[in-house]
C-alpha positions as CSV (number, residue, x, y, z in Angstrom):
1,X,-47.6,-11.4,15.7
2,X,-45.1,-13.5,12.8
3,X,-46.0,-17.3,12.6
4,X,-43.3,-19.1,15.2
5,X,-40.3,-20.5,13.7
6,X,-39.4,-24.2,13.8
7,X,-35.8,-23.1,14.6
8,X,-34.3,-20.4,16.0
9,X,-30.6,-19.3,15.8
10,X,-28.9,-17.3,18.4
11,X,-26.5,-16.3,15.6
12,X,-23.7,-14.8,15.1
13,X,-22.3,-12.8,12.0
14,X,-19.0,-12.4,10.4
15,X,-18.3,-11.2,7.1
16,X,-15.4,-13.3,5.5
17,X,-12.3,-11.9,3.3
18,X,-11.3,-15.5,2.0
19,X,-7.7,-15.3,0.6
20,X,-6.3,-19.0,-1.1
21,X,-2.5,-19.6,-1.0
22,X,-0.7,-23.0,-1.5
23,X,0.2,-22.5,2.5
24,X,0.4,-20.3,5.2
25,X,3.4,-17.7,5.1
26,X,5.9,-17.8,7.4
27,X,6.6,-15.1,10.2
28,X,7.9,-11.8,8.5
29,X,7.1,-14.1,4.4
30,X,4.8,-11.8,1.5
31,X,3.6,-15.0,0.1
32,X,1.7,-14.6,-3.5
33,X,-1.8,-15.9,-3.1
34,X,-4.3,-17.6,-6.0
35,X,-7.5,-16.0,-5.2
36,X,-9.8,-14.1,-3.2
37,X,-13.2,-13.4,-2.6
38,X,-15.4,-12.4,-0.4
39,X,-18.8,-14.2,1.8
40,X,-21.3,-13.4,4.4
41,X,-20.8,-15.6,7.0
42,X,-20.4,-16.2,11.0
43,X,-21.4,-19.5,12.9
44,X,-24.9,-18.8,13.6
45,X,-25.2,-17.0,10.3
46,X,-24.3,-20.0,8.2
47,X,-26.2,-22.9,10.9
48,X,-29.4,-20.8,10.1
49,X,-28.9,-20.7,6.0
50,X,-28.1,-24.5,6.8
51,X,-31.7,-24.4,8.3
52,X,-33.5,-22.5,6.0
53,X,-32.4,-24.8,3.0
54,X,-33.0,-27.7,5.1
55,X,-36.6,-26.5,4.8
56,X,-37.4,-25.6,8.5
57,X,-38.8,-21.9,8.9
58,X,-36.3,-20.2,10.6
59,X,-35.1,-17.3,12.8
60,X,-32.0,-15.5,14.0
61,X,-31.2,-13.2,16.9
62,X,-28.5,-10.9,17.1
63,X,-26.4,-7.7,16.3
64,X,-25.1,-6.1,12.6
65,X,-23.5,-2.7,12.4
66,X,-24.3,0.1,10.4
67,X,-22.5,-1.0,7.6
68,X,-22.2,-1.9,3.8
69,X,-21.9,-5.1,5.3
70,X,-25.1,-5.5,7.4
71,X,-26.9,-4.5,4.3
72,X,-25.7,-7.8,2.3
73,X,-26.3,-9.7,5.3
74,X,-30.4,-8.6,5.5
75,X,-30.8,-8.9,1.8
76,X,-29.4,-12.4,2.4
77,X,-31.5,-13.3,5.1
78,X,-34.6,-12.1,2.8
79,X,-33.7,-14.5,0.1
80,X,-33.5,-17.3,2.3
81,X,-36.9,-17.0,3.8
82,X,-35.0,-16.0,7.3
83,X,-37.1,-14.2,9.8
84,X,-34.6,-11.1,10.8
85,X,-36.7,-9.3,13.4
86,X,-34.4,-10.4,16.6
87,X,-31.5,-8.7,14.5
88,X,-30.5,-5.6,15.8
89,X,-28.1,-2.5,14.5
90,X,-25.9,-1.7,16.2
91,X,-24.5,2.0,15.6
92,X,-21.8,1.9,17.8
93,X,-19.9,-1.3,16.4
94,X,-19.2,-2.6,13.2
95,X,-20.4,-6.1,11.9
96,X,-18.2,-8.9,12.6
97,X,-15.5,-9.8,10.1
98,X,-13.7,-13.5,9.9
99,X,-10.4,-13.7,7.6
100,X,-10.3,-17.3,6.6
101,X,-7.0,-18.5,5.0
102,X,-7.8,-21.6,2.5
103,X,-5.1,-23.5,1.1
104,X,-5.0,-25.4,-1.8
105,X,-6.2,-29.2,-0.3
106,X,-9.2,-27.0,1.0
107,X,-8.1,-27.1,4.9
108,X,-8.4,-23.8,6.5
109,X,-7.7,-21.6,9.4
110,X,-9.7,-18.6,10.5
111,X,-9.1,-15.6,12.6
112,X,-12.2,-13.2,13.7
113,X,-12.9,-10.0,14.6
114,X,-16.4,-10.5,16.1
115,X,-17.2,-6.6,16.7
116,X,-21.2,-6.0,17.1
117,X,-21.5,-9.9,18.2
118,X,-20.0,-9.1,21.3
119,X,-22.5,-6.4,22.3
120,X,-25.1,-8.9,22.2
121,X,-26.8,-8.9,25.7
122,X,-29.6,-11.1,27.3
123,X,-31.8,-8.5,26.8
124,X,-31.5,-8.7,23.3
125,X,-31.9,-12.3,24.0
126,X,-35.4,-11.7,26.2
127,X,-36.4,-9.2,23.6
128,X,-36.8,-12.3,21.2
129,X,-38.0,-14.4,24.3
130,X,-41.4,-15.4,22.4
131,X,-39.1,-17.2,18.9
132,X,-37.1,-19.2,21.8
133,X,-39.9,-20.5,23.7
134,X,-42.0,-21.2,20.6
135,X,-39.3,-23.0,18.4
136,X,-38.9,-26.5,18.5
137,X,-35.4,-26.4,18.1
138,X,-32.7,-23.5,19.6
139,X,-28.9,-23.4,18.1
140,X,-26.5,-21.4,20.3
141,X,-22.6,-21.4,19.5
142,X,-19.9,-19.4,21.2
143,X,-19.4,-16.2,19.0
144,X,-21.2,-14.5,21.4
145,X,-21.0,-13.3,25.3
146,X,-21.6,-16.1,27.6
147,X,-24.3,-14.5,29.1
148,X,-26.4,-14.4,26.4
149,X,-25.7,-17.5,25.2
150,X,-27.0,-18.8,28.8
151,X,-30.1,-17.1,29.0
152,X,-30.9,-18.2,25.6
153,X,-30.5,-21.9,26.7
154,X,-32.3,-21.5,29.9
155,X,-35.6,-19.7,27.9
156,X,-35.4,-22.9,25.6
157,X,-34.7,-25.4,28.1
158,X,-37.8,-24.1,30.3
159,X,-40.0,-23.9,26.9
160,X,-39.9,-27.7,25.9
161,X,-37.4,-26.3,23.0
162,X,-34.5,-28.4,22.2
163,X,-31.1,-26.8,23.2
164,X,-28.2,-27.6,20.8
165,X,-25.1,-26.6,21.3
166,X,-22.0,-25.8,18.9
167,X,-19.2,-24.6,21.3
168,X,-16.8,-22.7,18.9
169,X,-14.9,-20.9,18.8
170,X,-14.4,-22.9,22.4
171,X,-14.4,-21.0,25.6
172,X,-14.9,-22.7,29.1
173,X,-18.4,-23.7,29.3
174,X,-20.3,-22.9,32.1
175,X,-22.1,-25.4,34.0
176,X,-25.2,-23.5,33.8
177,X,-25.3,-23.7,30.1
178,X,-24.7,-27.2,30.1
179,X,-27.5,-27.9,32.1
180,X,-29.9,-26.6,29.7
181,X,-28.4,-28.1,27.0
182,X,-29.6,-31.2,24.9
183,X,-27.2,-32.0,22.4
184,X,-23.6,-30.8,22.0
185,X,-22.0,-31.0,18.7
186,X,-18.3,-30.1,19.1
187,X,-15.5,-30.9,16.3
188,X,-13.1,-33.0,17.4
189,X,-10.3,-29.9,18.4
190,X,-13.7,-28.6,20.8
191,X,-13.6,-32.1,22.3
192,X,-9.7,-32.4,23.3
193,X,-10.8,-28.4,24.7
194,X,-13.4,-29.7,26.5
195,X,-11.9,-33.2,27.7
196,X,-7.9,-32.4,27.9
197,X,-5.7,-35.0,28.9
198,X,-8.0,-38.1,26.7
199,X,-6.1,-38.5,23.7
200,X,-8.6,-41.6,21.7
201,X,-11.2,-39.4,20.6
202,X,-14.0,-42.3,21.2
203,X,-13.1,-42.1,25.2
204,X,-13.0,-38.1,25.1
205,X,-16.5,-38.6,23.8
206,X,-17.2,-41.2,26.4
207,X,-16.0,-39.0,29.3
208,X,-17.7,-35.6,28.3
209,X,-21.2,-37.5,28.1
210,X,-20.3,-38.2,31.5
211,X,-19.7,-35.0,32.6
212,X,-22.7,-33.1,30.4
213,X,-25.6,-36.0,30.7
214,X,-26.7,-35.3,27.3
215,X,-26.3,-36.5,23.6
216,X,-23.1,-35.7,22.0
217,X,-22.0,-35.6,18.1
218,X,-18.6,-35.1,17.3
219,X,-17.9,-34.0,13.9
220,X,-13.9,-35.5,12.8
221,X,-14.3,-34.0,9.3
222,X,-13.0,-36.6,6.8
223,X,-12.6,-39.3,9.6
224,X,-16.7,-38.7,10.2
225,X,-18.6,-38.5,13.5
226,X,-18.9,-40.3,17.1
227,X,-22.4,-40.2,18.6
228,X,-22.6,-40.9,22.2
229,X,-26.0,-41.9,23.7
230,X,-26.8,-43.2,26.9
231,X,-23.4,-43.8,27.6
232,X,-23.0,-45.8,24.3
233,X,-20.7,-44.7,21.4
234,X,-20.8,-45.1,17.8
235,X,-19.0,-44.1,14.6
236,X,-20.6,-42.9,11.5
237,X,-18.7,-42.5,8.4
238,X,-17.7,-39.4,6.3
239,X,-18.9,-39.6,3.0
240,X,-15.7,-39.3,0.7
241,X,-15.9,-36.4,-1.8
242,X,-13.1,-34.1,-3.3
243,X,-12.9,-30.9,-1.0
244,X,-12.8,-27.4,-2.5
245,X,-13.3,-25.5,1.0
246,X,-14.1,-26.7,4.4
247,X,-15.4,-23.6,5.6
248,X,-18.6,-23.7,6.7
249,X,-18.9,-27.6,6.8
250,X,-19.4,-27.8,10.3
251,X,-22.0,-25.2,10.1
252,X,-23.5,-26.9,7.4
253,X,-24.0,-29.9,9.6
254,X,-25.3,-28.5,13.0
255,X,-27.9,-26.5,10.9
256,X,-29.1,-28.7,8.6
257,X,-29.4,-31.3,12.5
258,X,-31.2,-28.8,14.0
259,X,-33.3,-28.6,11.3
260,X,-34.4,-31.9,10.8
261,X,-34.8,-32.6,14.3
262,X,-37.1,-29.1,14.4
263,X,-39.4,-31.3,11.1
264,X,-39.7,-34.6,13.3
265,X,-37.0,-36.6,12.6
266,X,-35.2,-38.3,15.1
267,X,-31.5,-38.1,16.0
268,X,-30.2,-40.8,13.8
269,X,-32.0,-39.6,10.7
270,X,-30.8,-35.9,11.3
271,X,-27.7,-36.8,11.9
272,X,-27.3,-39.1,8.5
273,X,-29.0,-35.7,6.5
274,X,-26.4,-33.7,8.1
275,X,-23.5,-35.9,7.2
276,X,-24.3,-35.5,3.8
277,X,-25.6,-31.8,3.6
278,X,-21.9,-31.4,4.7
279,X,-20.3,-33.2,2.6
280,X,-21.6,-31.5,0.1
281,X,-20.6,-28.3,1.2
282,X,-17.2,-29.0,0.9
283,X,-17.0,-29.6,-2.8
284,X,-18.1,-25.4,-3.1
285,X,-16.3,-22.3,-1.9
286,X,-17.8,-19.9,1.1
287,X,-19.9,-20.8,4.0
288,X,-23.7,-19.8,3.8
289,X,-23.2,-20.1,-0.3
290,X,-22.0,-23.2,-0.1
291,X,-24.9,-25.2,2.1
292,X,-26.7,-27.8,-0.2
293,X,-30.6,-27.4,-0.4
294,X,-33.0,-30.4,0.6
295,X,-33.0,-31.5,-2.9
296,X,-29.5,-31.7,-3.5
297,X,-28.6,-33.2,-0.7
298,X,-31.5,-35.9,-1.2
299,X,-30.4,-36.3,-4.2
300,X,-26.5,-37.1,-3.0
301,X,-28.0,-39.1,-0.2
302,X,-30.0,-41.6,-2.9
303,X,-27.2,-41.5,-5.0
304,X,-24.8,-43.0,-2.8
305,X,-27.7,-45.2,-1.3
306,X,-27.9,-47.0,-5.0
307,X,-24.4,-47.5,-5.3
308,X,-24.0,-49.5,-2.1
């Protein structure tokens, strides 16, 4: 039997073409681009890197193809330290691909092709039923059936694990997911999904506590985060940095939370770690590549404690 993980991913995997443009084209426009490159990627993909560098032993659970690009992805996961056994191959569909469009301020937009993470079941999910229940920390996001992503929750929720959920890209979440939920982390597009009709972002925050009974982190990007708590708001702030590429930033931050929560620390500290871990990520190009490790981002965090 493998040594238990301190945090387990329910993860999903998309391989990114990055093109950067000065803008999007217009309907029917061939616009020139300024470069292109390519990253292994994918929500849960990237939150579990996040982990790994965090320094939390970590695990992921889900479905490749039989590909040139499942192959990158493994021999990613074994340079990280990443415990793959949950992962299966699947022969039937390809790995997921994600085509993010970067323009030159470092905003992006992203369309997916998710492919084998849709063929992700709950028995894949019961299959890796012992790295839920021992975990002290469970990250599930929305790349992948609903079905799964519930079951997954439930095993946690009935372990003692803590349940955190990223709900992108956002689909209607079910109330039996939310009930075996801890924390939600949504950006701040995820909350007007979730909360329509609450334009002040502070009382969207305030309402969907309501609603889910659970700790909620917003991340605003460059306007920072509101944490709700016991019906009690607050603001942090972004840390201000040049961005390069804000892929991955939000993944950078729920990982490197779960992480720290998974090592002890409470929600407050993790969340400040994360802050900075993703503010980091910014200033580099890719998702998974671009996630700080606990050095750096101690290092960052220091640094801007001195200056103050």
């Amino acid at each position: 039997m493998s040594t238990p993980s301190q945090l387990c991913v329910i993860a999903s995997f998309m391989y990114d073409l990055v093109v950067t443009a000065p803008r999007r084209p217009e309907p029917g426009e061939t616009l020139v681009g300024t470069d292109f490159a390519t990253f292994v990627g994918g929500k849960g993909f990237n939150q579990a890197v996040a982990a790994a560098r965090t320094g939390a032993t970590t695990a992921v659970v889900g479905r490749l193809g039989k590909d040139p690009f499942a192959e990158e992805f493994r021999e990613f996961l074994l340079a990280e330290g990443i415990d793959d056994s949950g992962v299966r191959i699947d022969p039937e569909h390809g790995t997921g691909v994600g085509l993010p469009y970067v323009q030159e301020d470092g905003q992006n937009s992203i369309t997916i092709v998710p492919r084998a993470n849709l063929a992700v079941t709950e028995g894949d999910v019961e299959a890796a039923r012992e790295q839920i229940e021992q975990a002290e920390v469970l990250l599930v996001g929305l790349e992948i059936p609903m079905p799964a992503v519930v079951r997954a929750a439930q095993l946690g929720r009935a372990a003692g694990t803590t349940v955190v959920l990223n709900p992108a890209p956002f689909h209607p979440v079910p109330p039996e997911l939310l009930d075996s939920v801890d924390i939600v982390v949504p950006n701040e597009v995820e909350l007007r999904q979730m909360v329509p009709g609450v334009p002040d972002p502070t009382e969207a925050a305030l309402a969907l506590h309501d609603q889910v009974g659970c700790a909620l982190v917003v991340t605003c990007g460059s306007q920072g985060l509101i944490v709700v708590e016991r019906g009690s708001a607050r603001t942090v702030p972004a840390h201000r940095v040049e961005a390069v590429d804000t892929i991955g930033a939000g993944d950078a931050f729920c990982g490197c939370l779960g992480a720290r929560l998974a090592l002890g620390d409470p929600l407050d500290e993790a969340i400040d770690y994360a802050n900075a871990a993703a503010a980091l990520s910014v200033t580099r190009s890719g998702g998974a590549p671009s996630v700080p490790s606990a050095a750096e981002t101690t290092r960052f965090i220091d640094g801007r404690s001195a200056a103050l």
